[in-house]
ZANUTI-502553 format. One line per field, with one value per residue (C-alpha): x negated, y negated, z; residue in three letters. Coordinates in pm, 1 decimal. Layout:
east: c(X, ...) $
north: c(Y, ...) $
up: c(Z, ...) $
r: c(ALA, ...) $
END
This chain:
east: c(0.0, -298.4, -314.0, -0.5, 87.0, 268.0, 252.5, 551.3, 672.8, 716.9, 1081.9, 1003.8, 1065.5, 1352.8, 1441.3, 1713.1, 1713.2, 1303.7, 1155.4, 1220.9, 1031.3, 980.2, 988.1, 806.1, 716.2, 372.1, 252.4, 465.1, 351.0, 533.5, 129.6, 61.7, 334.3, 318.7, 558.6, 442.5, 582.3, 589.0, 722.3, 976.4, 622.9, 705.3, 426.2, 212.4, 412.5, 377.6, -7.9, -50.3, 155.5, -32.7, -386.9, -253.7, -131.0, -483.2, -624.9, -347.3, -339.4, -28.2, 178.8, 271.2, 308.2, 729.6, 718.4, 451.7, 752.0, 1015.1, 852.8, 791.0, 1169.6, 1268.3, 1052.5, 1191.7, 1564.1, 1497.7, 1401.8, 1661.9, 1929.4, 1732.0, 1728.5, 2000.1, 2083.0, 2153.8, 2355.9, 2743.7, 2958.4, 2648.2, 2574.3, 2938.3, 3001.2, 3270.6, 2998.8, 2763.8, 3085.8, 3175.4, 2807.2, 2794.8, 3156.0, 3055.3, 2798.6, 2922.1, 3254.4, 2981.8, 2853.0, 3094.2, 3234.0, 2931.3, 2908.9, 3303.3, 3231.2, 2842.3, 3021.8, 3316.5, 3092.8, 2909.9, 3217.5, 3262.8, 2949.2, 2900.4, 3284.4, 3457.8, 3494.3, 3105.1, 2890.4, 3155.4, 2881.5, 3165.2, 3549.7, 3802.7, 3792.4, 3465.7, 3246.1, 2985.6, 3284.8, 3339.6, 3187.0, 2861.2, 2645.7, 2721.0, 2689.1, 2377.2, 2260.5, 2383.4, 2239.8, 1863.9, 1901.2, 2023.5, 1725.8, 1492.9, 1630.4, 1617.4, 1267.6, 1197.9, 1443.4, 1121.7, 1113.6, 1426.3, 1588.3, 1259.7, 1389.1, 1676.2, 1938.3, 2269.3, 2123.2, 2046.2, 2371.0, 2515.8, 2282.9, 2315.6, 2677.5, 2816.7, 2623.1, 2562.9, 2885.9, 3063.2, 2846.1, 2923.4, 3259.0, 3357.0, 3719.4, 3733.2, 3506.0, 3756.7, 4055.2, 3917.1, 3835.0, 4172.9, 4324.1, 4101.3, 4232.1, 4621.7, 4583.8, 4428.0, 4357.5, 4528.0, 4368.0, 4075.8, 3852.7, 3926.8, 3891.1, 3535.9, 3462.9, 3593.3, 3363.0, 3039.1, 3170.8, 3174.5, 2811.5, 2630.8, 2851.6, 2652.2, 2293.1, 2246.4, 2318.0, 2094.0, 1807.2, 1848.5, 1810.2, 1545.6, 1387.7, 1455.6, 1241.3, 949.9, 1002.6, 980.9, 706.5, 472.5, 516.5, 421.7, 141.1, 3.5, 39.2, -182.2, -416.4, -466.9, -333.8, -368.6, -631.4, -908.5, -793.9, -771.8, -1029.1, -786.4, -587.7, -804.3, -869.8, -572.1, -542.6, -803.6, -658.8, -375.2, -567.9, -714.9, -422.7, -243.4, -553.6, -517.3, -145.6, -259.9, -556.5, -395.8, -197.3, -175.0, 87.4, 214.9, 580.4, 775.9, 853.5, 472.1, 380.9, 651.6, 510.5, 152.4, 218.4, 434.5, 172.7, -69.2, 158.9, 266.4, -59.9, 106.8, 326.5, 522.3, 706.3, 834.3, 1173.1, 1351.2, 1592.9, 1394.4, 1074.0, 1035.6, 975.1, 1035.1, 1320.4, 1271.3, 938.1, 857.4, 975.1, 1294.0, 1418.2, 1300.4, 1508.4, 1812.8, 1730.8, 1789.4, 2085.1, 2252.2, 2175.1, 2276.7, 2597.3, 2658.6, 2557.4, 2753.2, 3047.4, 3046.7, 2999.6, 3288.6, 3516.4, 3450.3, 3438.7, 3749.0, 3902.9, 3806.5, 3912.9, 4226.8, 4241.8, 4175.5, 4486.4, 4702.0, 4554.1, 4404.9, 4713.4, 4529.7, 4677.2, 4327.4, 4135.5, 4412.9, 4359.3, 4010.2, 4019.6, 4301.2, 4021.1, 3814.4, 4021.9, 4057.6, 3736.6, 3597.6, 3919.7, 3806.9, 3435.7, 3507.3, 3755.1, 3427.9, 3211.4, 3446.4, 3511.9, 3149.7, 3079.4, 3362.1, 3335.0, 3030.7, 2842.6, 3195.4, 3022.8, 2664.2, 2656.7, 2964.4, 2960.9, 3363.9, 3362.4, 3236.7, 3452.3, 3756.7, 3697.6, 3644.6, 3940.1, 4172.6, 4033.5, 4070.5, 4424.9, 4553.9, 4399.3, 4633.2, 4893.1, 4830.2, 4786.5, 5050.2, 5327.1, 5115.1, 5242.5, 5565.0, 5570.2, 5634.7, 5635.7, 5331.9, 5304.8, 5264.4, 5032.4, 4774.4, 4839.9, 4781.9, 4498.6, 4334.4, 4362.9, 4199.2, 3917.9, 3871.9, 4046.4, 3978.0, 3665.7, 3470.8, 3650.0, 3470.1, 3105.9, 2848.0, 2544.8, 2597.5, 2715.8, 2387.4, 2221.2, 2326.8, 2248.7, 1956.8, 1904.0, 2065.9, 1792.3, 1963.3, 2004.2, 2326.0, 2484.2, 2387.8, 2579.6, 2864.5, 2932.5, 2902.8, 3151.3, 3412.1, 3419.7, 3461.8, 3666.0, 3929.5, 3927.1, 3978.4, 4261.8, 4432.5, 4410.2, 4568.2, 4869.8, 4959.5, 4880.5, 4959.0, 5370.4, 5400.3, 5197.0, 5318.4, 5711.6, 5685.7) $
north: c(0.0, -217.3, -231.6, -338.5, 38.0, 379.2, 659.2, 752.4, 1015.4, 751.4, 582.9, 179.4, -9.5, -229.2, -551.1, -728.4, -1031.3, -1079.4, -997.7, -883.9, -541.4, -538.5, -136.9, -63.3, 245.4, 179.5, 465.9, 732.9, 1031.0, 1109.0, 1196.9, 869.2, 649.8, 417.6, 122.2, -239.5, -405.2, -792.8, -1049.1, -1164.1, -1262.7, -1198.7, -1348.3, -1128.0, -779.3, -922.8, -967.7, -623.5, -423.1, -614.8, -495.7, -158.0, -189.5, -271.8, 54.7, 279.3, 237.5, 493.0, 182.4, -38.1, -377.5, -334.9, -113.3, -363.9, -672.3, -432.7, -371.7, -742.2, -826.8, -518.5, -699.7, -1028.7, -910.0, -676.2, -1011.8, -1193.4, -906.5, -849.4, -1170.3, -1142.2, -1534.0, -1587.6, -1263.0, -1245.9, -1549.8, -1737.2, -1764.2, -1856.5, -2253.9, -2237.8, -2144.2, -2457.6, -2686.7, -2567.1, -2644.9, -3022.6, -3051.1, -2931.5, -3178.7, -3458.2, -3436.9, -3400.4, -3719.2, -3929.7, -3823.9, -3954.6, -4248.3, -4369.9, -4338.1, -4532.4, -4776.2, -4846.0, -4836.7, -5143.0, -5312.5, -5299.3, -5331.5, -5722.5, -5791.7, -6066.6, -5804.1, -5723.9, -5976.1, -6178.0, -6192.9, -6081.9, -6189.1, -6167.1, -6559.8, -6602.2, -6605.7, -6345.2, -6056.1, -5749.4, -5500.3, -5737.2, -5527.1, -5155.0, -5285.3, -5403.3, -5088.1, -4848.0, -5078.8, -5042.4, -4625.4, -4646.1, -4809.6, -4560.3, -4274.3, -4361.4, -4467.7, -4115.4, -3900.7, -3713.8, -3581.6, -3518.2, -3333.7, -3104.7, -2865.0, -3046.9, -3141.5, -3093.5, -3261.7, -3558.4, -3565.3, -3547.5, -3835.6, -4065.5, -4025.0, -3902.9, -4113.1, -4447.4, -4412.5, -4382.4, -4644.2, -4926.1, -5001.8, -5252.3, -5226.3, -5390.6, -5636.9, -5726.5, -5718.3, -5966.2, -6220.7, -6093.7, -6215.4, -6544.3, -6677.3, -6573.5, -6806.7, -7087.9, -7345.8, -7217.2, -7189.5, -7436.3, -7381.6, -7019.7, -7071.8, -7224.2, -6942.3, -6707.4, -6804.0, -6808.6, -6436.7, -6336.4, -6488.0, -6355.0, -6023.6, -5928.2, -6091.0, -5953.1, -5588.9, -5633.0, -5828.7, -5474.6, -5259.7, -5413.2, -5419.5, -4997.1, -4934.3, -5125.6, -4992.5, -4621.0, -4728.5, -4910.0, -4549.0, -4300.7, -4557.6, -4529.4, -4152.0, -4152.2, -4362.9, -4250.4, -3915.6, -3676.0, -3848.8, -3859.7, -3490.3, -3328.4, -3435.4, -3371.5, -3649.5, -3894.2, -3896.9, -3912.2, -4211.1, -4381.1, -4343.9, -4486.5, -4785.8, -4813.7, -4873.9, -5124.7, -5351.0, -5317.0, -5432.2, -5769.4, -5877.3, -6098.1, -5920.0, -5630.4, -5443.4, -5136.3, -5072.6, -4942.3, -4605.3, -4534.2, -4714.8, -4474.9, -4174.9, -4255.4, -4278.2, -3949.6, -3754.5, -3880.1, -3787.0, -3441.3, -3345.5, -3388.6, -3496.7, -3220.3, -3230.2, -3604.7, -3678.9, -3339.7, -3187.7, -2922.5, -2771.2, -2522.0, -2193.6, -1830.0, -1667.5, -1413.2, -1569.9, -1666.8, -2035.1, -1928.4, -1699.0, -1944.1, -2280.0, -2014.7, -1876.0, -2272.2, -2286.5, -2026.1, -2105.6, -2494.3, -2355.6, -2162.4, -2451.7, -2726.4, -2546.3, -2484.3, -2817.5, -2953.4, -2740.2, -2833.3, -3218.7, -3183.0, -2982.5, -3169.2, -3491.5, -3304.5, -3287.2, -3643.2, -3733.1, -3423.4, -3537.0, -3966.5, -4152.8, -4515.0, -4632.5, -4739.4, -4448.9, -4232.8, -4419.7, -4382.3, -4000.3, -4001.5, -4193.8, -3893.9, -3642.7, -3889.7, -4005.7, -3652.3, -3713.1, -4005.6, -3896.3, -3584.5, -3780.8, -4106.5, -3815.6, -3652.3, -3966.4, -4018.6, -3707.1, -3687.8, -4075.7, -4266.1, -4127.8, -4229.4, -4592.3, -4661.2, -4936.2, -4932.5, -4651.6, -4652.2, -4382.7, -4609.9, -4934.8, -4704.5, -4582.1, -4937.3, -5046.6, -4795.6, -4804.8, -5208.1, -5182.1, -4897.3, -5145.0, -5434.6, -5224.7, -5134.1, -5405.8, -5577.5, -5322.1, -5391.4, -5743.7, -5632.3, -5260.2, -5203.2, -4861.6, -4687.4, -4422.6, -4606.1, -4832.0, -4567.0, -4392.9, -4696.9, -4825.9, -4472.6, -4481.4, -4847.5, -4708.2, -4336.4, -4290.8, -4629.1, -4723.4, -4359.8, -4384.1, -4715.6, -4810.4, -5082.6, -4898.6, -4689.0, -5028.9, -5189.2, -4895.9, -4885.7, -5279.1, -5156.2, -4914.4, -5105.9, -5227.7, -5489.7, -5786.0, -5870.8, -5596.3, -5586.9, -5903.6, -5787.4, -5518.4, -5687.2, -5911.8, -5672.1, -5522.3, -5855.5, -5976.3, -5704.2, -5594.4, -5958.1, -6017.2, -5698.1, -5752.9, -6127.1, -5961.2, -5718.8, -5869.6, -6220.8, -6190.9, -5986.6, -6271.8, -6540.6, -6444.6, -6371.1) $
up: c(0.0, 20.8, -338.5, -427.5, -548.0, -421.9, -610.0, -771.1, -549.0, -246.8, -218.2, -280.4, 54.5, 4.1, 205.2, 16.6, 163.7, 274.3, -70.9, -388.1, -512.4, -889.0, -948.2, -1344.9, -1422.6, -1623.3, -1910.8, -2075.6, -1852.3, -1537.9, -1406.5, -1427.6, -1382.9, -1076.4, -929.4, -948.2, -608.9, -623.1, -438.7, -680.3, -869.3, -1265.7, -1410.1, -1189.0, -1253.7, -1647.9, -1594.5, -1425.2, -1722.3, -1986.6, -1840.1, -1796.3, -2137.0, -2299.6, -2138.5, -2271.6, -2611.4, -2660.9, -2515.7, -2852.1, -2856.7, -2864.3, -2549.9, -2361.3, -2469.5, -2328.8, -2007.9, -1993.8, -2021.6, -1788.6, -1482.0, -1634.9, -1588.8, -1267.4, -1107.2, -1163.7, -1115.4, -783.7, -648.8, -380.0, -304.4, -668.8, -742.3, -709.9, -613.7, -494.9, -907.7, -985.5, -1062.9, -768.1, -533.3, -651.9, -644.7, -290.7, -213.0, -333.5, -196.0, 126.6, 171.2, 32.3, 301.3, 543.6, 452.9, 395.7, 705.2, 847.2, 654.8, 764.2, 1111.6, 1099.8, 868.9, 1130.3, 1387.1, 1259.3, 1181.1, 1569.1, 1667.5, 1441.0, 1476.2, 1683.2, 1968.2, 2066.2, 1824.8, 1657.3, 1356.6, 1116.8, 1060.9, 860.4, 787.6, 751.9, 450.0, 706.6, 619.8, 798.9, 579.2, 479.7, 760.1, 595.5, 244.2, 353.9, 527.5, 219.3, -31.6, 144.3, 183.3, -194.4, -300.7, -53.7, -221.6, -584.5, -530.5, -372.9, -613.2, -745.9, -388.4, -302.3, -624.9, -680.3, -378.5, -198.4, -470.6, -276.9, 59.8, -235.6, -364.2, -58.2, 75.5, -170.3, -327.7, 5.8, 298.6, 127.7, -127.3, 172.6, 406.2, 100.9, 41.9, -271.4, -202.6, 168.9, 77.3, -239.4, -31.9, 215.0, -59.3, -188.3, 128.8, 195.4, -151.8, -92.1, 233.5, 41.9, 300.3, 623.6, 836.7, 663.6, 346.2, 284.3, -78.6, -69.6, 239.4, -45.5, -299.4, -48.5, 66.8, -329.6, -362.4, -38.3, -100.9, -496.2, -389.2, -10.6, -125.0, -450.6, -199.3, 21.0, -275.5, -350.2, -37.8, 27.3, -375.8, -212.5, 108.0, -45.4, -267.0, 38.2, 233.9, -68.8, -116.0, 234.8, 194.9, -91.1, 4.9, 375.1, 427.3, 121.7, -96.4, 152.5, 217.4, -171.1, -420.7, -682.5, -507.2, -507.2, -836.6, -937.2, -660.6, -850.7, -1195.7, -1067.6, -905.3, -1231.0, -1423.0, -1212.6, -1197.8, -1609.1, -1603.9, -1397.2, -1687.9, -1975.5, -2272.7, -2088.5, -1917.5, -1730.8, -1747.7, -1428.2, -1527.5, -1575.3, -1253.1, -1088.6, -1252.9, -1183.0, -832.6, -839.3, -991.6, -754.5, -494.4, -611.1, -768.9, -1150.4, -1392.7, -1443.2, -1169.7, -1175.0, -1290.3, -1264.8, -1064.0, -996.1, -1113.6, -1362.4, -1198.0, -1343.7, -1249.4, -969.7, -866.3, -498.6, -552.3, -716.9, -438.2, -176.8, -353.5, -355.6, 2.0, 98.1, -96.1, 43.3, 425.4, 326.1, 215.7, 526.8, 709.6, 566.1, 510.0, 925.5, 982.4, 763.9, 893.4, 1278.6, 1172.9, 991.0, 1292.8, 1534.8, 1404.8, 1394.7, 1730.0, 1786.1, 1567.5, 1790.2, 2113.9, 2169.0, 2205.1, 2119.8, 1773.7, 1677.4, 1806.6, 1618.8, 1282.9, 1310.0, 1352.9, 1085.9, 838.8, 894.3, 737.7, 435.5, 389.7, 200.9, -52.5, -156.3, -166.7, -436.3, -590.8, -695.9, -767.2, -1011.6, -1197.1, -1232.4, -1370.3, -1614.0, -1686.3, -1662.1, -1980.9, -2208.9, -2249.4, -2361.9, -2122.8, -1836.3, -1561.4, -1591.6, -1365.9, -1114.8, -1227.9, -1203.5, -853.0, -763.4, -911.3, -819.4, -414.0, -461.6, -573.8, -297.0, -63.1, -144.4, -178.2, 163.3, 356.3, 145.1, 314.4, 644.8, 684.1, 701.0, 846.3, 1275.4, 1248.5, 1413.7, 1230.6, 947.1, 1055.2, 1179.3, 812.7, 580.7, 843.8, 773.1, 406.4, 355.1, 649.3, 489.3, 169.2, 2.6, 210.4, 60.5, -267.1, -379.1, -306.1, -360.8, -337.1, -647.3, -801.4, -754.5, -842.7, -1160.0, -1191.1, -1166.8, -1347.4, -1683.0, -1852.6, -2094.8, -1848.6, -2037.9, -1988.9, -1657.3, -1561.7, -1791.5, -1602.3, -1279.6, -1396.4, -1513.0, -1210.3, -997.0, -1160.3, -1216.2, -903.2, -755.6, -1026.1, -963.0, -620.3, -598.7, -804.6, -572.4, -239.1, -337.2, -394.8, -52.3, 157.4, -16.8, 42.0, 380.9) $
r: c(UNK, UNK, UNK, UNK, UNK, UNK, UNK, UNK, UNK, UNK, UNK, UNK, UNK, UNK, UNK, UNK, UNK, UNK, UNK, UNK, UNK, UNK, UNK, UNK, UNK, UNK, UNK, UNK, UNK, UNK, UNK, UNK, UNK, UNK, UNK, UNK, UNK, UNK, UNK, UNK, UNK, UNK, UNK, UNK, UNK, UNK, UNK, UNK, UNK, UNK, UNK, UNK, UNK, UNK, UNK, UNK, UNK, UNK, UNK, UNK, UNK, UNK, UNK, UNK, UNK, UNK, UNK, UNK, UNK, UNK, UNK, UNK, UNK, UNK, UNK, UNK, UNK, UNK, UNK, UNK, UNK, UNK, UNK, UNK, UNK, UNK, UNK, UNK, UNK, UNK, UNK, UNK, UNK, UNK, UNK, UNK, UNK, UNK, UNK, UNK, UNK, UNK, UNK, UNK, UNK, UNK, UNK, UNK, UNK, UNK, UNK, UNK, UNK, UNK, UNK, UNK, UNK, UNK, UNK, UNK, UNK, UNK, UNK, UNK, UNK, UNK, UNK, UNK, UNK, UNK, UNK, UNK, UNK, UNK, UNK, UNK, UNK, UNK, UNK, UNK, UNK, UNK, UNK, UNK, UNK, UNK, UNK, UNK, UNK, UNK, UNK, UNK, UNK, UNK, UNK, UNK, UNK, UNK, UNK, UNK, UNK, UNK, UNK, UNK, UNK, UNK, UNK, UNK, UNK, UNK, UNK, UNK, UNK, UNK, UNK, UNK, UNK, UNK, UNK, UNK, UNK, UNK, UNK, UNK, UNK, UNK, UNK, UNK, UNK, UNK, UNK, UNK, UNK, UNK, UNK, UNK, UNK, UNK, UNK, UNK, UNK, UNK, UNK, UNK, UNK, UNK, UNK, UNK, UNK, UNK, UNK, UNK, UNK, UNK, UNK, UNK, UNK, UNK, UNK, UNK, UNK, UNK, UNK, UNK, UNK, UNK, UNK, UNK, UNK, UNK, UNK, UNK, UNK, UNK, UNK, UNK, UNK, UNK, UNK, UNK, UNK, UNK, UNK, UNK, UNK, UNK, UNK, UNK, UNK, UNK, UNK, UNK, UNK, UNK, UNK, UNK, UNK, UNK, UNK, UNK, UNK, UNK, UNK, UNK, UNK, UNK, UNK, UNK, UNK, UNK, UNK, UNK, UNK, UNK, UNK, UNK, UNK, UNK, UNK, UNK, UNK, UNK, UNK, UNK, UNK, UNK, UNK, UNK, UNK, UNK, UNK, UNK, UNK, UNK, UNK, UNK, UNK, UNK, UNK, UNK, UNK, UNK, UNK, UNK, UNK, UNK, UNK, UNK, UNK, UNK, UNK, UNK, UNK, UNK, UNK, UNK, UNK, UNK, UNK, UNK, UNK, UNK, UNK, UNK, UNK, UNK, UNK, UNK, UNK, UNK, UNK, UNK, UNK, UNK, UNK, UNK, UNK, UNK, UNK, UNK, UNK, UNK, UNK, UNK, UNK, UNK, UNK, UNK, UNK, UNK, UNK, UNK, UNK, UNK, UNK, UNK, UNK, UNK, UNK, UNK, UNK, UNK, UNK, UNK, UNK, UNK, UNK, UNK, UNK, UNK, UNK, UNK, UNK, UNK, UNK, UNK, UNK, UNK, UNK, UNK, UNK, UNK, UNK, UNK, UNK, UNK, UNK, UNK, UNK, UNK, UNK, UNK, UNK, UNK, UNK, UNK, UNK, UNK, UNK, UNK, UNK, UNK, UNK, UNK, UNK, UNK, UNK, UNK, UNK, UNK, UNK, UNK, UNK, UNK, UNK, UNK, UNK, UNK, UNK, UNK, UNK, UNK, UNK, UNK, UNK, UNK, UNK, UNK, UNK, UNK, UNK, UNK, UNK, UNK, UNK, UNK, UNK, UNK, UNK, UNK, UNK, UNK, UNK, UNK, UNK, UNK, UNK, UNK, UNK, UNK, UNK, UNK, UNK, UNK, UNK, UNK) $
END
């Protein structure tokens, strides 16, 4: 067994779920043949069949190719955390679904939680007549981790993809909210001047409300870029010469992009840095490296999977229970709407994400995936606290509270908004786009919400 081999009388030890033995009879005679046991290595077993092959010259070069795709196909077959319904779609959907409820959970509750923390009853930093509104500290806070983790999605995506989705369309998605932030400017027009200047407080709470989330976007890219820097330069160059060197080339180049008629675009500086980072190219800019299927790195990214799916799954069900219980059992209206929010918020999480996916790539140059969640979040919002101004009934003022808070709140975001700012590279249709999506939403908004307040 020190070799790697057992005859071929001995039963190959099997452990299912530890490693995967690749079992290949080499030669034609039973005398001779002998089991190749790898863990879940292909290009190994492939190696070991070829040099067997160039000894044994009864073994043509159809039958080596057959053996090569029989170890190629036993790996994959006998790779047990990718086998079954953990291979199905459903299984990955359940996985990113999972997450992301997770997630947004979190990301209602931290984003209430700052609402109290800088509102009128503990910092009174934030109000709903002021041009400082409520939601300005979580857009803030989901705009920075936004930036953090599109600066570091060559880190993330490689080996943690759903724990990245969930992070960044989940956390922050949820964190960010563009509809609350509408409906107050909604509301701060419909008064006009009572109580005093909430039209020009309107229009200083639409300015501060696009730049301070773009400023903290901003600020999270360099803030991700400063830290890989430092860990380049300090901790794993001086340790790997072929680290340093790629440091250095690196150095190189950005000293090039400052002389005169000369210049280094963003995407290379990005990549340069990555590869210095992660030892190559290769790797940057993809969801996950290229491995073979079967090898070591394959089983371990679905061993991860698998226990994140467990994991996840666990933890939405007791968050989703439990705030179950809070609704059954707190008898505080607030308290109740906030626990009610919680069973909302991972509805209007899946339902962003799946307008994204099916929507955003329709236009060359506007996410409407993105401009429809925002929209239709904006609109339930008036619609909302339109019936609000009239409604007594406590029920359904802890349900319509809870849909603005969870529903609305995780349906439309401003951190994927300024992300893809960002990311569009025509200025023009940059601003376009932010535009459109201001100023529908604030249209929409005064047409609904402005008949009910003004008839009261």
């Amino acid at each position: 067994m020190s070799d790697g081999h057992v005859s071929s009388n001995e039963t190959p030890p099997e452990d299912p779920f530890g490693s995967v033995f690749l079992r290949a009879p080499i030669g034609d005679d039973e005398s001779d043949g002998r089991w190749v046991i790898e863990n879940g290595d292909t290009e190994a077993a492939v190696a070991l069949d070829e040099t067997k092959a160039a000894t044994s010259p009864r073994l043509s070069l159809a039958e080596r190719s057959s053996i090569q795709r029989n170890v190629a196909a036993a790996a994959e077959v006998l790779n047990p955390y990718n086998t079954g319904f953990l291979s199905s779609r459903l299984a990955y959907l359940l996985n990113d679904i999972f997450h992301m409820s997770i997630f947004g959970i979190g990301g209602t509750l931290a984003r209430t939680g700052l609402d109290l923390l800088f509102g009128p009853s503990v910092g009174a930093v934030t109000s709903q007549y002021s041009a400082v509104f409520e939601v300005l500290p979580p857009n803030a806070l989901g705009s920075f981790l936004i930036g953090f983790l599109v600066g570091s999605d060559d880190a993330f995506q490689a080996h943690l993809p759903y724990i990245h989705t969930g992070l960044a369309t989940g956390l922050c998605g949820s964190l960010t909210t563009f509809s609350n932030w509408n409906q107050q400017l909604v509301a701060m027009f419909a008064r006009g001047k009572n109580p005093s200047n909430q039209w020009l407080r309107a229009l200083f709470a639409l300015v501060i409300g696009l730049e301070i989330p773009i400023f903290s976007f901003t600020l999270g890219l360099h803030t991700e870029r400063s830290i890989r820097y430092f860990l380049i330069s300090r901790v794993y160059a001086p340790r790997d010469d072929e680290l340093a060197r790629l440091y250095q080339e690196y150095r190189r180049a950005r000293q090039q992009a400052r002389q005169p008629r000369r210049s280094l675009s963003l995407l290379d500086e990005t990549a340069r840095a990555a590869a210095a980072l992660k030892g190559g190219h290769e790797r940057w800019g993809r969801r996950r490296p290229k491995v073979a299927i079967g090898s070591h790195e394959d089983i371990a990214f679905h061993r991860r999977r698998f226990y994140a799916f467990l994991l996840s799954a666990v933890l939405c069900i007791a968050l989703l229970t439990l705030a179950a219980v809070g609704v059954a059992l707190d008898n505080d209206q607030t308290r109740k709407s906030y626990w009610m929010a919680c069973i909302f918020a991972p509805f209007g999480v899946i339902l962003r994400w799946q307008l994204s996916v099916h929507l955003n790539g329709r236009h060359p140059w506007l996410p409407l995936g993105t401009l429809s969640a925002n929209i239709l979040a904006s609109c339930v919002d008036a619609v909302a606290d339109g019936v609000l101004l009239r409604t007594t009934s406590y029920w359904a003022t802890v349900m319509l509270k809870a849909v603005v808070l969870g529903f609305s709140g995780c349906l439309s975001t401003v951190s994927t908004f300024v992300a893809e700012l960002y990311r569009e590279r025509n200025i023009e249709y940059a601003y376009a786009y932010a535009s459109v999506s201001v100023v529908s939403c604030i249209a929409l908004g005064l047409a609904i919400y402005g008949p009910q307040y003004w008839t009261l």
